[in-house]
C-alpha positions in Angstrom: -85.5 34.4 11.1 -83.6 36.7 8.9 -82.7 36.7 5.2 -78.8 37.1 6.4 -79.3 33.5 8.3 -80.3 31.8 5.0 -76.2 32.3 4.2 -77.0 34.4 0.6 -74.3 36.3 -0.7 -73.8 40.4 0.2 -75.3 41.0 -3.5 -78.6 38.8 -2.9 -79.2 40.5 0.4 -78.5 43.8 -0.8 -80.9 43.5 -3.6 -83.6 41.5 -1.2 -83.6 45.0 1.5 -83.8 47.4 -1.6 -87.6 45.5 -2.1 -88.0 46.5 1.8 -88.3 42.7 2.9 -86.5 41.9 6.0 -88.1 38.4 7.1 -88.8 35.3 4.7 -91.7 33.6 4.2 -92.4 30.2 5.5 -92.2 28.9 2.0 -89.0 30.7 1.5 -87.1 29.5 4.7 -87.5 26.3 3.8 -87.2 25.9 0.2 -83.7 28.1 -0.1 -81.5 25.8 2.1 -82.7 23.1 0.3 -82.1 24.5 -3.0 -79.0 25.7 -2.2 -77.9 21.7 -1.1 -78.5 21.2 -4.0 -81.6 19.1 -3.5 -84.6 18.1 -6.3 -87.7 20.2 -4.4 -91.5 19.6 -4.8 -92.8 22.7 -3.3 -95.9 23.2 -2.6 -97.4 26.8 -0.6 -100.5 29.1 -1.2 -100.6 31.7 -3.5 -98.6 35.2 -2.6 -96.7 33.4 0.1 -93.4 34.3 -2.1 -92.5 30.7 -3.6 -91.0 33.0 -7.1 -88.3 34.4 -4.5 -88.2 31.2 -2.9 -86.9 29.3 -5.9 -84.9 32.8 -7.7 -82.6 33.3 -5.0 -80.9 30.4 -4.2 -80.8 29.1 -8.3 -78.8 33.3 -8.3 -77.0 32.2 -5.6 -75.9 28.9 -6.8 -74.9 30.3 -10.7 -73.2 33.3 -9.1 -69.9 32.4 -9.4 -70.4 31.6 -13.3 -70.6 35.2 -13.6 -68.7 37.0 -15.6 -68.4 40.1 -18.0 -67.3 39.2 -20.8 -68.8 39.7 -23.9 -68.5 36.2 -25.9 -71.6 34.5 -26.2 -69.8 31.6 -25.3 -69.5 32.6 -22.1 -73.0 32.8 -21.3 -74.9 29.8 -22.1 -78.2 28.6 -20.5 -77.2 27.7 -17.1 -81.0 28.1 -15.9 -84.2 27.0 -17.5 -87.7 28.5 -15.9 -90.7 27.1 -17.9 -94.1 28.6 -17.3 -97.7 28.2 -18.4 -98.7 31.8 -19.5 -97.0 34.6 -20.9 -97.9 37.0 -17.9 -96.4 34.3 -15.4 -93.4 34.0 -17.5 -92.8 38.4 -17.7 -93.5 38.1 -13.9 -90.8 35.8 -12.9 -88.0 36.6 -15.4 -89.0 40.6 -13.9 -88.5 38.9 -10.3 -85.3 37.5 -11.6 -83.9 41.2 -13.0 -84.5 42.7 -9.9 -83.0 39.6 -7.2 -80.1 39.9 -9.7 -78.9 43.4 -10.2 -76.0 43.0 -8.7 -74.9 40.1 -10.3 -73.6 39.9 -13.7 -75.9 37.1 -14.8 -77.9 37.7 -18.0 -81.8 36.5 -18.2 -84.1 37.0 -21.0 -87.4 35.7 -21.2 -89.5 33.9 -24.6 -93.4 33.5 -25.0 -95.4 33.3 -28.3 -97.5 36.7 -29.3 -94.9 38.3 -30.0 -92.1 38.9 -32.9 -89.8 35.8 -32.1 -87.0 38.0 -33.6 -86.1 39.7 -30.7 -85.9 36.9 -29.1 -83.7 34.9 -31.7 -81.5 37.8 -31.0 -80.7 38.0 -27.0 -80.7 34.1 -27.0 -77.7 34.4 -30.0 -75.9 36.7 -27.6 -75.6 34.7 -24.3 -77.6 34.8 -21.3 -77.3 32.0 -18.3 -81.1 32.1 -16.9 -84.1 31.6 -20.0 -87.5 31.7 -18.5 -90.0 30.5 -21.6 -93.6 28.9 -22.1 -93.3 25.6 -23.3 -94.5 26.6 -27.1 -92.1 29.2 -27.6 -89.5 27.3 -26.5 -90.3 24.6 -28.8 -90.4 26.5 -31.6 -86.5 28.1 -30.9 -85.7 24.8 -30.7 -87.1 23.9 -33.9 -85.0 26.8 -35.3 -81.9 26.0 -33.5 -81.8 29.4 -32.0 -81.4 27.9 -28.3 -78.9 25.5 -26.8 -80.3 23.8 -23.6 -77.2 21.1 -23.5 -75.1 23.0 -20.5 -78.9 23.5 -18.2 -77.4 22.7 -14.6 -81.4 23.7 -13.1 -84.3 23.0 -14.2 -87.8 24.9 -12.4 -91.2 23.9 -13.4 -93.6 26.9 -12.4 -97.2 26.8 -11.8 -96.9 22.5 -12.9 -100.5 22.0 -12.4 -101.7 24.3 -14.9 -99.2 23.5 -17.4 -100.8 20.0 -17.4 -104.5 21.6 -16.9 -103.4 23.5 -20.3 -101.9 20.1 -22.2 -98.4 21.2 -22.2 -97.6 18.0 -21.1 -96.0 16.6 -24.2 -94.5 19.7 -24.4 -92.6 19.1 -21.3 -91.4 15.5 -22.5 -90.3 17.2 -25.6 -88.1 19.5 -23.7 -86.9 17.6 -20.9 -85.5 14.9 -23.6 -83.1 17.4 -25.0 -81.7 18.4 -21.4 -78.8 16.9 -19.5 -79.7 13.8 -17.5 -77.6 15.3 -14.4 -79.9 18.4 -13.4 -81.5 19.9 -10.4 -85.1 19.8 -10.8 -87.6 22.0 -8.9 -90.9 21.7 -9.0 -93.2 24.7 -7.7 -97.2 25.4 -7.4 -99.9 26.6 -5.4 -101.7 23.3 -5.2 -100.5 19.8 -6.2 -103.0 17.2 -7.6 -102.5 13.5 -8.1 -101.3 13.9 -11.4 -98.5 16.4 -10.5 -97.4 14.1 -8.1 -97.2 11.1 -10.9 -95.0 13.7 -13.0 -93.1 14.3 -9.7 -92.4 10.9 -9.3 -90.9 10.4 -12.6 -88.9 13.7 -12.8 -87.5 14.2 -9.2 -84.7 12.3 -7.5 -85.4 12.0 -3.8 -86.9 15.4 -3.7 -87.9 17.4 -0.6 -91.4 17.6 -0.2 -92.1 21.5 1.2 -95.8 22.1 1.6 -96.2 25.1 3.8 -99.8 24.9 4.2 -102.4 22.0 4.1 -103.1 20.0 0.4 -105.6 22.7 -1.6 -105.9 25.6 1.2 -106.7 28.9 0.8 -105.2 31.9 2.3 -106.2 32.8 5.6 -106.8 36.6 4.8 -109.2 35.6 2.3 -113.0 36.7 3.4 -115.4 34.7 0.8 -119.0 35.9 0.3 -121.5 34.3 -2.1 -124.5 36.3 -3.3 -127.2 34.2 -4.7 -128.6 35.8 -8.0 -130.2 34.6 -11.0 -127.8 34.6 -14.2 -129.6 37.4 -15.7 -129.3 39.5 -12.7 -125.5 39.3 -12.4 -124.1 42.2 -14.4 -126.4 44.5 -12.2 -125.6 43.1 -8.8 -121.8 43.2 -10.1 -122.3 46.9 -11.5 -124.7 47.3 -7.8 -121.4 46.2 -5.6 -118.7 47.9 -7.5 -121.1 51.2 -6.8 -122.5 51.0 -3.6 -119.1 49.3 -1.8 -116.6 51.8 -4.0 -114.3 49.1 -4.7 -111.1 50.6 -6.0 -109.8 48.1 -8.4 -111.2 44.5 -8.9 -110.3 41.6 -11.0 -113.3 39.4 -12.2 -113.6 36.1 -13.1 -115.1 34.6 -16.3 -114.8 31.2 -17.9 -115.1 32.2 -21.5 -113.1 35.1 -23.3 -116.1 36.2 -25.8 -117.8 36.1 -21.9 -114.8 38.5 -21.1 -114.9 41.0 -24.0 -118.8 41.3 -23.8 -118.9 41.8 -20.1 -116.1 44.5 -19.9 -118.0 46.7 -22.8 -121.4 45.9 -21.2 -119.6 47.8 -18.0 -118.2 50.3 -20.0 -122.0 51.0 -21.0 -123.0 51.3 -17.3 -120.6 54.0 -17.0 -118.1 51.9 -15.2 -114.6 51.8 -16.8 -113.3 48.1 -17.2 -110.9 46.2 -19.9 -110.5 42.6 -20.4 -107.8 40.3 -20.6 -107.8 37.1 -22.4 -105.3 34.8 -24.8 -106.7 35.9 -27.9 -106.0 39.4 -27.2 -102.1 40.7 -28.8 -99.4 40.7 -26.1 -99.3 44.5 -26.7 -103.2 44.3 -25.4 -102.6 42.6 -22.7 -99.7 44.3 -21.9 -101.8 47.4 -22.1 -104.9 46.3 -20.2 -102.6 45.1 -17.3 -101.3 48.2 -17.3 -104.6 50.2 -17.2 -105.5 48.2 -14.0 -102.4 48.7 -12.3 -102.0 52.5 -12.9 -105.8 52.7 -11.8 -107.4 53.6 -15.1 -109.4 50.8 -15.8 -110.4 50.0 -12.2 -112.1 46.7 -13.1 -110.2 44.4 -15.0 -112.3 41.2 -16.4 -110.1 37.8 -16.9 -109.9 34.2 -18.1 -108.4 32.1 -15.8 -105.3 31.1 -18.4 -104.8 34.9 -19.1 -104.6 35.8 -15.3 -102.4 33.0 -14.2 -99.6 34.5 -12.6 -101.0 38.0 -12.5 -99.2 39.9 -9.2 -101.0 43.3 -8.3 -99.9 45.2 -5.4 -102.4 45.4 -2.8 -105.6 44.0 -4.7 -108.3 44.3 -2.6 -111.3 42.1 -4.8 -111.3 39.4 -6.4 -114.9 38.5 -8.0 -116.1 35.2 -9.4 -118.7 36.2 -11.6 -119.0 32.6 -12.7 -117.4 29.8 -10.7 -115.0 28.0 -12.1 -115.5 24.4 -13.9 -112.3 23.4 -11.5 -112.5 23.6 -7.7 -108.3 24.1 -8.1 -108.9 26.9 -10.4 -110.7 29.1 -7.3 -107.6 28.8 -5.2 -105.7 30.3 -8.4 -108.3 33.1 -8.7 -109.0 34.1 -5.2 -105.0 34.0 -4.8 -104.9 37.1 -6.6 -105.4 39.0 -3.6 -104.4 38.5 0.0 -101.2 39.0 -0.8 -97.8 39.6 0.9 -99.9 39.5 4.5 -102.6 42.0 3.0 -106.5 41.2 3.6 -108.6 40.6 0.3 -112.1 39.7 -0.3 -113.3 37.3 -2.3 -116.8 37.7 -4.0 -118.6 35.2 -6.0 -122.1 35.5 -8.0 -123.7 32.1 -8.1 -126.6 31.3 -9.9 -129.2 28.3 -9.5 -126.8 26.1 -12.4 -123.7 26.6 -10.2 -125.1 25.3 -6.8 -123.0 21.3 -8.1 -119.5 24.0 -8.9 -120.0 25.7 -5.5 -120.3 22.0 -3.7 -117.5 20.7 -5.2 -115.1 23.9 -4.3 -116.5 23.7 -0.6 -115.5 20.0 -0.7 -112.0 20.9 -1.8 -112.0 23.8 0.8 -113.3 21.6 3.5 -115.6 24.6 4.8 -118.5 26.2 3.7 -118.8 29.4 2.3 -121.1 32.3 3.5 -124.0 32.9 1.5 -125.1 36.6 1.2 -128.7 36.9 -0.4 -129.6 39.8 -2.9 -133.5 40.0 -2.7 -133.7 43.1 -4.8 -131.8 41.6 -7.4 -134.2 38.5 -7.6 -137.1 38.1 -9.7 -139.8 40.6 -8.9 -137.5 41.6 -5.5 -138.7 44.6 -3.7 -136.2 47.0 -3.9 -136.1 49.8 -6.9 -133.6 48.9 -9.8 -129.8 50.9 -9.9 -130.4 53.9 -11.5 -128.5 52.8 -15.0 -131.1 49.5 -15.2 -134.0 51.7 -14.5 -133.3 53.9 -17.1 -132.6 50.9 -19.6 -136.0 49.8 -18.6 -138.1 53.4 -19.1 -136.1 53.4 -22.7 -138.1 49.9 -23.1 -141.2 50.9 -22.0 -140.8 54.4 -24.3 -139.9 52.3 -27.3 -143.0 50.0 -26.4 -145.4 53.0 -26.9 -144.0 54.4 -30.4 -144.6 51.2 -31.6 -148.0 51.4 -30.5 -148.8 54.6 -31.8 -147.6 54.5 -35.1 -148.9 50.5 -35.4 -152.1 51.2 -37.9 -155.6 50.7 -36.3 -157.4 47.9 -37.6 -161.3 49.6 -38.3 -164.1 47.3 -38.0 -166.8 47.6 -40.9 -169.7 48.8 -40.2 -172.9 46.6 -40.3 -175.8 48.3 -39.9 -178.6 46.7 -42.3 -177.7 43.0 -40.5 -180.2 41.0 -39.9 -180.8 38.2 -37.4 -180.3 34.7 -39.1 -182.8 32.1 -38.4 -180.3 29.0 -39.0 -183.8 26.5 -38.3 -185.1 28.1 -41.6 -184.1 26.9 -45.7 -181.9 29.8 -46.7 -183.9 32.9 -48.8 -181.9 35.6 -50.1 -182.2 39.3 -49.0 -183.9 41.3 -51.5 -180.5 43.5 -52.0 -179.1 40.2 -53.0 -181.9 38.7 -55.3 -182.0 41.8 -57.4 -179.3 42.2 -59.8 -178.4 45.6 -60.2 -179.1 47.9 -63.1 -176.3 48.2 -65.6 -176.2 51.7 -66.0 -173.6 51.4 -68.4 -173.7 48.3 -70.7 -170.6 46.9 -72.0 -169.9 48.1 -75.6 -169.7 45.2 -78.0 -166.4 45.8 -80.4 -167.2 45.0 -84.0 -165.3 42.1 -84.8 -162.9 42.3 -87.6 -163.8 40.1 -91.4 -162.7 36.8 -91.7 -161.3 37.5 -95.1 -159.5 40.4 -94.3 -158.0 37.7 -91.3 -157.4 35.4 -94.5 -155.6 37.6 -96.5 -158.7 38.2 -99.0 -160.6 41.1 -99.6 -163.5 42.0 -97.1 -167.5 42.4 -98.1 -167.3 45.9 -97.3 -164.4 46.8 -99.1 -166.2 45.2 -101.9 -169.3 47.4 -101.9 -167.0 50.5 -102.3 -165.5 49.3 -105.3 
């Protein structure tokens, strides 16, 4: 099957065989036709199996004849609205969106919180028919008047499942009450849990249920490996496999972002050149880190799962759990990061002794059961020698150990030579060094004490003889 057999419009396929893509995926094949009926979609396909294009061309194709040049805001209102969970998801798309649409004169912008909302304020004033936001931002231009969502003909919900992991589900009601009741709605994810489906079931009208691959699978490409390692031992098998494997670029998993920001420094230390990426960071940091990784920089990039939502990197090769996730769901999303566009990936995790309950639960969501790769010279007291960076942490221990021990001050024992043995059975009689009192060479002077009269105010005895 061909793009030109999915019936898109000269300016769609032109702009699809400039990306060098000549066949669509399975998610793709199905969902456009669909979609371009017209018809409510719950979609549902593995990560890097190209649902983005799946849902952006047809929703181009379907506004395409509202385009226009003209240069009246009027002329431009929301036509499309594209709400995501992250800020990196939402640059992806509405970049996915630019590039599908270059030939078309359809304007997009896209609005997230970090950032100035200025800017923003400003491209929605002049007109644009496709808005791809975060559910915060969007509330707050709505607060400010400064968008119009009354004329929204299509409404896509992006990555729905962690936009209700993330509590934006009030959010959601919120906005869906000020859009038209007639609307398209399209409802995309890699995986689809029982609550998704409840939101489904009160959002969609008679949608078509697309689901590529099996509930919760992963992609085939994907080889997993599990090394079994003590929690103190992780940062030197991680710092170990980067070294001895030379991975290229890697993107590793943490659960907490004060985990993230200590773990990338703690590599940088080691001599191995990471950045971090994480929701407290600034956009412009995380704009900058992504870009560190991408360009090859920083080959190790260290993430949250909310901050690396959405992330698309050509040709990752790693992915590495260096904790499992608290959510089985959440290790499709990470491991999804690679294996992408029908390229292998491999997907490493570091499991410790407390994770054994996380790693059962993901293999009972997989319906398989991972590898397990053991690491005996990074156990406790394991045979091999240490990498050459822990070693030399260690002699700078065991150096520090002896200064203190040589400049600690020596505790010197007093002598006792004149001890005698003590007969306990016996009354007690003093040693003759203790029964004599010593002379006193010296006696103690006795100061003449002063009169009483002259203490009284009167005259003294002696002062009287003089007189």
């Amino acid at each position: 099957m061909s793009f030109e057999s999915l019936n898109l419009i000269p300016e769609l396929l032109r702009a699809v065989a400039e990306q060098g893509y000549k066949e669509p995926t399975p998610i793709q094949a199905q969902a456009i036709p669909a979609i371009l009926r017209r018809r409510d979609i719950m979609g549902c396909a593995q990560t890097g199996t190209g649902k983005t294009a799946g849902f952006t061309l047809p929703l181009l194709q379907l506004l395409a004849p509202q385009a226009n040049t003209s240069l009246s805001p009027a002329r431009h209102p929301i036509r499309a609205l594209i709400l995501t969970p992250t800020r990196e998801l939402a640059a992806q798309v509405e970049e996915s969106v630019r590039i599908y649409g270059k030939f078309l004169s359809l304007r997009t912008t896209v609005v997230y919180g970090g950032i100035d909302i200025t800017p923003q304020m400003k491209a929605l004033h002049g007109g644009v028919e496709i808005l791809v936001a975060t559910p915060g931002r969007l509330l707050d231009h709505l607060h400010q008047r400064s968008v119009n969502l009354s004329r929204v003909e299509i409404l896509v919900l992006d990555e729905a499942d962690r936009m209700l992991d993330m509590g934006f589900l009030p959010d959601i009601k919120r906005i869906l009450a000020v859009l038209p009741a007639q609307r398209q709605n399209l409802l995309f994810s890699a995986t689809f849990s029982d609550e998704i489906r409840r939101l489904a079931s009160q959002l969609l009208r008679q949608p078509t249920m697309i689901e590529v691959a099996r509930r919760n699978a992963t992609a085939d490409l994907v080889t997993h490996q599990v090394y079994e390692v003590p929690a103190t031992r992780k940062r030197a098998l991680l710092g170990y496999l980067i070294r001895t494997r030379n991975i290229p670029q890697a993107l590793v998993f943490v659960r907490m972002k004060r985990d993230a920001n200590r773990l990338a420094r703690e590599l940088v230390r080691d001599g191995i050149s990471a950045t971090a990426i994480h929701s407290d960071r600034t956009q412009a940091e995380r704009e900058q880190a992504l870009s560190d990784f991408k360009q090859g920089r920083a080959p190790v990039l260290v993430a949250t799962d909310i901050a690396a939502r959405g992330l698309d990197i050509v040709e990752l090769p790693y992915v590495i759990n260096y904790e499992l996730p608290y959510t089985p769901e959440d290790y499709l999303h990470r491991i999804g990061r690679t294996a992408r566009a029908g390229l292998p990936g491999e997907a490493i995790s570091l499991m410790s002794p407390d994770e054994n309950r996380l790693l059962a639960e993901i293999e009972k969501l997989l319906k398989r059961t991972l590898p397990r790769v053991t690491a005996p010279e990074f156990d406790r007291g394991g045979g091999k020698p240490r990498p050459t960076y822990e070693r030399d942490r260690h002699e700078r221990s065991e150096r520090h150990e002896k200064r203190e021990k040589r400049s600690a001050p020596k505790l010197v024992e007093p002598r006792n030579s004149g001890a005698r043995e003590i007969d306990f059975s016996k009354p007690y009689e003093p040693s003759p060094s203790t029964a004599t009192k010593p002379e006193i060479t010296h006696p103690l002077r006795r100061q003449p004490s002063r009169p009483a009269a002259a203490l009284l105010g009167g005259a003294s005895t002696h002062a009287k003889s003089h007189k």
